[in-house]
BALOBA-1460 file (C-alpha; in Angstrom, 3 decimals):
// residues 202
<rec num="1" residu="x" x="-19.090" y="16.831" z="3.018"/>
<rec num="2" residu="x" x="-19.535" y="15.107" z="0.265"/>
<rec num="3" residu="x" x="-22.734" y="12.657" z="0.111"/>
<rec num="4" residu="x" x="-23.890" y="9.043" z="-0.415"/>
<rec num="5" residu="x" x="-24.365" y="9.234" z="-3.990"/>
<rec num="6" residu="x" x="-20.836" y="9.723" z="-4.661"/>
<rec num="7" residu="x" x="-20.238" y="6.338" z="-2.395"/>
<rec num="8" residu="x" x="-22.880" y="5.152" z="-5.079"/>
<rec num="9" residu="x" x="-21.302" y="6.356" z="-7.846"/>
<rec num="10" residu="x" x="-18.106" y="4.900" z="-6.762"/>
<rec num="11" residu="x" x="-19.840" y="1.444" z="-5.874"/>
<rec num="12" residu="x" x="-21.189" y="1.656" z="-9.520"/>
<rec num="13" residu="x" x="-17.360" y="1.298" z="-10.559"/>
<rec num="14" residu="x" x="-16.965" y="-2.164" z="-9.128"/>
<rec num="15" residu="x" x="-16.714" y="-4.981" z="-11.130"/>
<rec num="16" residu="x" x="-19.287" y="-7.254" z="-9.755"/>
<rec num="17" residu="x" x="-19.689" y="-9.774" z="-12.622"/>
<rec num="18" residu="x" x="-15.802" y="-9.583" z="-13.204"/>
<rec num="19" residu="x" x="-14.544" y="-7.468" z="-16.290"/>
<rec num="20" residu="x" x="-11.700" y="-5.051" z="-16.136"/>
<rec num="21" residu="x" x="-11.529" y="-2.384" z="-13.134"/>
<rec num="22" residu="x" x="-11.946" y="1.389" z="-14.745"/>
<rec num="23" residu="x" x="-9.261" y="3.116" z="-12.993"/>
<rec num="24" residu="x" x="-9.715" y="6.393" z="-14.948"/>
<rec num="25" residu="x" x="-13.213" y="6.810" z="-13.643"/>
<rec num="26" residu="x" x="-12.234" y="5.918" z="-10.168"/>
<rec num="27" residu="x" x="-9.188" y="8.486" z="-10.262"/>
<rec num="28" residu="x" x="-11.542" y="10.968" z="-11.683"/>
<rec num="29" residu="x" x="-13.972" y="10.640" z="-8.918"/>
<rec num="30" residu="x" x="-14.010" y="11.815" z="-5.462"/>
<rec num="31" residu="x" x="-11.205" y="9.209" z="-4.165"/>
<rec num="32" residu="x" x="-8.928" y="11.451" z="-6.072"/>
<rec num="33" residu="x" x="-6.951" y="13.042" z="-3.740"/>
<rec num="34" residu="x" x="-7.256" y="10.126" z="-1.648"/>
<rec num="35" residu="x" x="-5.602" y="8.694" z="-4.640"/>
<rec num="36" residu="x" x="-2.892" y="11.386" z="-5.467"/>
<rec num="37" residu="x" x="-1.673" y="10.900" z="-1.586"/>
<rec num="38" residu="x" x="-1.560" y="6.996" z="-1.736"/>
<rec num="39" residu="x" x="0.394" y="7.808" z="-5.362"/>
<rec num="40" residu="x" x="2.790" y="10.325" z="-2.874"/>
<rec num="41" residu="x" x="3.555" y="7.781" z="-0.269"/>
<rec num="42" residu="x" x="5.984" y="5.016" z="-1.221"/>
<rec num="43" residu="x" x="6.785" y="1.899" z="1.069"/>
<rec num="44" residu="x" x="9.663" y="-0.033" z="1.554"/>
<rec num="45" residu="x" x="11.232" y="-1.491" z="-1.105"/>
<rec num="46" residu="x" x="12.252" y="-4.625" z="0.522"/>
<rec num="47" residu="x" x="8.345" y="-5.526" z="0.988"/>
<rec num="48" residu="x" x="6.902" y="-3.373" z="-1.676"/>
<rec num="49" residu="x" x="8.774" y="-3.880" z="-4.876"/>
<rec num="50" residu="x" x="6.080" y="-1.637" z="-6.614"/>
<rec num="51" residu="x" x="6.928" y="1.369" z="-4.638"/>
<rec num="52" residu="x" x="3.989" y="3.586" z="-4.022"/>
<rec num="53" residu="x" x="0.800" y="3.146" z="-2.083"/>
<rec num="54" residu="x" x="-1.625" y="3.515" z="-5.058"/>
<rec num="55" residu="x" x="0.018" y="0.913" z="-7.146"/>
<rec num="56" residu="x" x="0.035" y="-1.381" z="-4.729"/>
<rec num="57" residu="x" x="-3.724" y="-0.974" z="-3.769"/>
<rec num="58" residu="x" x="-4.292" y="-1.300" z="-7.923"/>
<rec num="59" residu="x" x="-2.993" y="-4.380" z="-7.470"/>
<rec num="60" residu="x" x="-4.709" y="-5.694" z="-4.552"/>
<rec num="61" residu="x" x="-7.991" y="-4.225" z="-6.266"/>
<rec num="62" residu="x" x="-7.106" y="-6.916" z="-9.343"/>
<rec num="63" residu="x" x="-6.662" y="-9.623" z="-7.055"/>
<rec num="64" residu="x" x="-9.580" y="-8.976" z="-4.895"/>
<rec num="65" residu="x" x="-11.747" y="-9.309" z="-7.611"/>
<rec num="66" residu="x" x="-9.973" y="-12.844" z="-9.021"/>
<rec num="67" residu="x" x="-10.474" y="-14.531" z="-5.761"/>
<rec num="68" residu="x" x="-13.088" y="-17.810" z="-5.378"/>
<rec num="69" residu="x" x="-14.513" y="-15.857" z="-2.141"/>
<rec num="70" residu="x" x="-15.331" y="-12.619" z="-4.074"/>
<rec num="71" residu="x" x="-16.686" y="-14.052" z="-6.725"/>
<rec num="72" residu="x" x="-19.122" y="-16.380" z="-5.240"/>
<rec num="73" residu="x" x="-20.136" y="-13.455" z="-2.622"/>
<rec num="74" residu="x" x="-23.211" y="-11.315" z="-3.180"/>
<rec num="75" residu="x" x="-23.458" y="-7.719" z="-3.896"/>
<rec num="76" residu="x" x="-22.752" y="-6.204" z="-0.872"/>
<rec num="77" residu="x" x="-19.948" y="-8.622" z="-0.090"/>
<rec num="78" residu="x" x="-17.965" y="-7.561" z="-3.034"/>
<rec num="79" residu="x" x="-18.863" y="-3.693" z="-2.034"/>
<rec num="80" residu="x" x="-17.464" y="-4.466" z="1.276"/>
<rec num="81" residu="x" x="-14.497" y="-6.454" z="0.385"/>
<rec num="82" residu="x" x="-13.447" y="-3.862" z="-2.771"/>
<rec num="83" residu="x" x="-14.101" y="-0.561" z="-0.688"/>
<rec num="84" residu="x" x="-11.955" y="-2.756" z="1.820"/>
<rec num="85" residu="x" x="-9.094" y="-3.603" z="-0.721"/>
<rec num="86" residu="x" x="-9.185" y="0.462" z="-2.133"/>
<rec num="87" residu="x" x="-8.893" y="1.207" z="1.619"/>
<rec num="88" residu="x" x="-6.967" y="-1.289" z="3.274"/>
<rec num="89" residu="x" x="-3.702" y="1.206" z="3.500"/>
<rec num="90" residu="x" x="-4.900" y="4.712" z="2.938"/>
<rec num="91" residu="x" x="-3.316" y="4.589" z="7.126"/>
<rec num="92" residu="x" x="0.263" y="4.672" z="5.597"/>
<rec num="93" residu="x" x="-0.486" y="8.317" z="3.986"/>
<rec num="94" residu="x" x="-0.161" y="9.306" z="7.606"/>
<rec num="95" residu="x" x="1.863" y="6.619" z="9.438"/>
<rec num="96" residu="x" x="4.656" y="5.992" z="6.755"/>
<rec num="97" residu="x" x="8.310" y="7.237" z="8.033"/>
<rec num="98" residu="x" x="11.677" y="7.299" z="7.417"/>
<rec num="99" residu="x" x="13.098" y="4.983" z="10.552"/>
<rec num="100" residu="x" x="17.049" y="3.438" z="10.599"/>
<rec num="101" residu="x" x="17.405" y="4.710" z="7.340"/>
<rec num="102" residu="x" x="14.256" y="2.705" z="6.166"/>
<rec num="103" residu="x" x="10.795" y="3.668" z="5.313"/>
<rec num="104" residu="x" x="8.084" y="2.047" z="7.752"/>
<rec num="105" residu="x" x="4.336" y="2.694" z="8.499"/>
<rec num="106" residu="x" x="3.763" y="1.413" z="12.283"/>
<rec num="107" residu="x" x="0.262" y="1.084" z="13.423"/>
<rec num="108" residu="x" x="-1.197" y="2.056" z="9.634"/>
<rec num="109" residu="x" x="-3.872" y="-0.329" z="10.137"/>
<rec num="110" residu="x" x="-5.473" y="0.858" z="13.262"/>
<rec num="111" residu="x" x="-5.003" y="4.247" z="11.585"/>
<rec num="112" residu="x" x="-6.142" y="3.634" z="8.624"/>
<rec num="113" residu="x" x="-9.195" y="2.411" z="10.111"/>
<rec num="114" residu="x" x="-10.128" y="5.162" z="11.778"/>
<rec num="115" residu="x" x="-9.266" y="7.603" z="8.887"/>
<rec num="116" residu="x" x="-11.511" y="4.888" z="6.308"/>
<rec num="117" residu="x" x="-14.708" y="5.553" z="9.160"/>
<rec num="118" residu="x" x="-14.419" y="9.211" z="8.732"/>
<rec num="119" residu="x" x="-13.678" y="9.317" z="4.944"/>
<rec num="120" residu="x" x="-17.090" y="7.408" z="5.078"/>
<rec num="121" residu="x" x="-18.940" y="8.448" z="7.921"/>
<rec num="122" residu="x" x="-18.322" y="12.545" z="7.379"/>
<rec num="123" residu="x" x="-17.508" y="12.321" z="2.924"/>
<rec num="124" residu="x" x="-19.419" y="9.809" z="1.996"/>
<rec num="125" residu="x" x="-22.526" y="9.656" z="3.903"/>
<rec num="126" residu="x" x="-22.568" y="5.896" z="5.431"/>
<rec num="127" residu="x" x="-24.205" y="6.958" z="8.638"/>
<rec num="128" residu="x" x="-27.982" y="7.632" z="9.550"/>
<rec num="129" residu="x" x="-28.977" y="4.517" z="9.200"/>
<rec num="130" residu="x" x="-28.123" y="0.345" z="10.368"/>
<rec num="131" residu="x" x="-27.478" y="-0.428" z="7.224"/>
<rec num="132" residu="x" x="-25.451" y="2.293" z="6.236"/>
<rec num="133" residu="x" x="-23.306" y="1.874" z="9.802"/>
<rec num="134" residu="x" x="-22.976" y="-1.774" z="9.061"/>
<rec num="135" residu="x" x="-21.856" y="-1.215" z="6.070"/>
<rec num="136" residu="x" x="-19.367" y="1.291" z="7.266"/>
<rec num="137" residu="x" x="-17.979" y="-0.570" z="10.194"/>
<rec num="138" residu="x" x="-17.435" y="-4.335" z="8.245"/>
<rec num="139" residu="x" x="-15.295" y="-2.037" z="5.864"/>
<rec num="140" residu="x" x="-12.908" y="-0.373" z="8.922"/>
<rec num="141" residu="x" x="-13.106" y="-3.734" z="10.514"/>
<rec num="142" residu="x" x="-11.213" y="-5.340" z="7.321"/>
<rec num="143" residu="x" x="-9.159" y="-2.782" z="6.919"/>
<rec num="144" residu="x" x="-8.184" y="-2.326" z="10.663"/>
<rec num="145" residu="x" x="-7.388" y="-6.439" z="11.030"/>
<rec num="146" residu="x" x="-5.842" y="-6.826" z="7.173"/>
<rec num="147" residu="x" x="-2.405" y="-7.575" z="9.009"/>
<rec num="148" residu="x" x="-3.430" y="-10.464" z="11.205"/>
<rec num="149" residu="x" x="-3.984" y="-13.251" z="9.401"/>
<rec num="150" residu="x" x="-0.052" y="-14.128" z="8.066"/>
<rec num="151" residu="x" x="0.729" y="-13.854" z="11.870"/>
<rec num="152" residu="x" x="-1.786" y="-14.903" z="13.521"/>
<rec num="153" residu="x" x="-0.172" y="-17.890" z="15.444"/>
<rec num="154" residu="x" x="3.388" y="-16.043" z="16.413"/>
<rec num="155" residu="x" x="1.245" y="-14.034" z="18.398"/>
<rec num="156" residu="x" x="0.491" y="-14.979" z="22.756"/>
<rec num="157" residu="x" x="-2.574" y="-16.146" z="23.168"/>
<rec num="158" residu="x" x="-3.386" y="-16.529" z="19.601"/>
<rec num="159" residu="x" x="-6.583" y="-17.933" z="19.861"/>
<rec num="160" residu="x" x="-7.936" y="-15.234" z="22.217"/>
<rec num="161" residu="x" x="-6.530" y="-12.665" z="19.696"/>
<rec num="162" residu="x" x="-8.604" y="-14.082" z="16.842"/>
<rec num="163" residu="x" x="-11.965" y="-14.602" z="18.672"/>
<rec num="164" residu="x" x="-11.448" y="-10.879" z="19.866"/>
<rec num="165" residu="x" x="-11.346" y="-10.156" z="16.148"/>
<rec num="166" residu="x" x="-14.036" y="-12.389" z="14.974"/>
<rec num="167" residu="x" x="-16.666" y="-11.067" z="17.870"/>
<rec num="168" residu="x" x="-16.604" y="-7.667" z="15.850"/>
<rec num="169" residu="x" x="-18.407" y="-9.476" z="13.662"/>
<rec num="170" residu="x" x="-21.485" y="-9.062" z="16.492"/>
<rec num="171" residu="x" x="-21.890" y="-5.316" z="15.638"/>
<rec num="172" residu="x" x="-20.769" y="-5.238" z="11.925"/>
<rec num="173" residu="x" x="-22.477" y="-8.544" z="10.569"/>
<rec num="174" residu="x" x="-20.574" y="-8.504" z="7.494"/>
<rec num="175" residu="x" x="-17.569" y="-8.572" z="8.615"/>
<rec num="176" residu="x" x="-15.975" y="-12.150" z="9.137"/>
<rec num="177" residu="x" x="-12.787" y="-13.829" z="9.508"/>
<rec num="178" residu="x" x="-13.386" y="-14.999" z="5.978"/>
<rec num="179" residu="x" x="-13.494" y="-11.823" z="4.596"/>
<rec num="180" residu="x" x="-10.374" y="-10.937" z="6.526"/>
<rec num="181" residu="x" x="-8.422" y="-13.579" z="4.669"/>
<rec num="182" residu="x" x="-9.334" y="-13.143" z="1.693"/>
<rec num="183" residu="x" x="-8.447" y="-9.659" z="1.348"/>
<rec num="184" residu="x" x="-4.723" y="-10.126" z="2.957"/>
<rec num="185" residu="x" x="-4.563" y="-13.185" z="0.325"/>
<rec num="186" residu="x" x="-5.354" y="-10.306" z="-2.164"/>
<rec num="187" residu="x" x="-2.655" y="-7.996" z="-0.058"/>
<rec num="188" residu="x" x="-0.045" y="-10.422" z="-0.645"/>
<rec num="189" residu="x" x="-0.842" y="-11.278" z="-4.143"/>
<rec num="190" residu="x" x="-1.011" y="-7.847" z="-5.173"/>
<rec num="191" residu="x" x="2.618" y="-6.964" z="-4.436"/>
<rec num="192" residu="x" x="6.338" y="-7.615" z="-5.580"/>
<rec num="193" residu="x" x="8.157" y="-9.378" z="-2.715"/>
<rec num="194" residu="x" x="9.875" y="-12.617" z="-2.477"/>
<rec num="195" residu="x" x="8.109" y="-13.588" z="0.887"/>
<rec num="196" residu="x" x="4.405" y="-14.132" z="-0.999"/>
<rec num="197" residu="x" x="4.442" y="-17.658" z="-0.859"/>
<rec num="198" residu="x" x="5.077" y="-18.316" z="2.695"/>
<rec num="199" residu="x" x="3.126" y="-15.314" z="3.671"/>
<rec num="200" residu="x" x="0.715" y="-17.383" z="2.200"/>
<rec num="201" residu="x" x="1.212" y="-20.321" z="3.579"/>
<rec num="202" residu="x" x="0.820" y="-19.384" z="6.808"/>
């Protein structure tokens, strides 16, 4: 185990008034080999023109912190949504495979939420406390649901699917559909692929 401090060190990294993002300090810190497996894994190229996990999340990190939502958020709402975006697919470490001669990472979201809760429950200390679980669960939450919102309505029952998602909100209160969006906006920003716009869109 690690402890909280280092999630407070880490937290201290985020740009809250804007600025650059220090990615040496980040690398250097207790993410890193969190870091060197996301740098390990690559995704398909036909959705991912930047290869590897870790470059994309660098890039959904920059766009995180450019977006209208973030910026007008408080404090904790930019911890939450930039742990979120350094998170939201530490699942394809684990779930990324070579299938029909292409690379895919099935189900990485509902894995990489459960790997995110231990990474901060057990490493990083966010347990022991409401706040601390809140905290912890409106992160997984994001990263579990970052998928939905470009497909959202080619789903049955839709609407039943999304309510489902937003009642989560009733045990981690920081968590919102809001949120949710704006870090898959971020997801699809911070990527080369010539589907961003109508991913977008929709």
């Amino acid at each position: 185990m690690i402890n909280d401090n280092e999630f407070q060190k880490i937290t201290k990294l985020i740009p809250l008034t804007g600025g650059c993002i220090n990615w040496n300090k980040l690398q250097a810190s207790s993410l890193s080999p969190i870091f060197e497996q996301m740098a390990a894994t690559n995704q398909n190229p036909a959705y991912h023109g930047e290869i590897d996990v870790l470059t994309h999340t660098k890039m959904v990190c920059a766009e995180i912190v450019k977006q209208p939502e973030y910026k007008k958020g408080s404090k904790k709402d930019k911890i939450i949504l930039f742990w979120a975006a350094l998170l939201h697919d530490i699942g394809k470490i684990a779930c990324t495979f070579e299938i029909d001669g292409e690379l895919k990472s099935p189900h990485h979201s509902s894995k990489g939420a459960n790997m995110a809760r231990v990474l901060l429950w057990k490493d990083f200390g966010l347990c022991g406390s409401i706040e601390k679980q809140q905290l912890r669960e409106s992160i997984c939450n994001l990263v579990r649901y970052h998928s939905f919102p470009p497909y959202a309505l080619s789903y049955e029952n839709a609407d039943l699917r999304l309510l489902k998602i937003a009642a989560n909100g009733n045990l981690a209160r920081d968590f919102s559909i809001e949120k949710l969006c704006t870090l898959e906006k971020a997801d699809m920003l911070g990527r080369i692929h010539s589907g961003v716009d109508d991913a977008l869109d929709r």
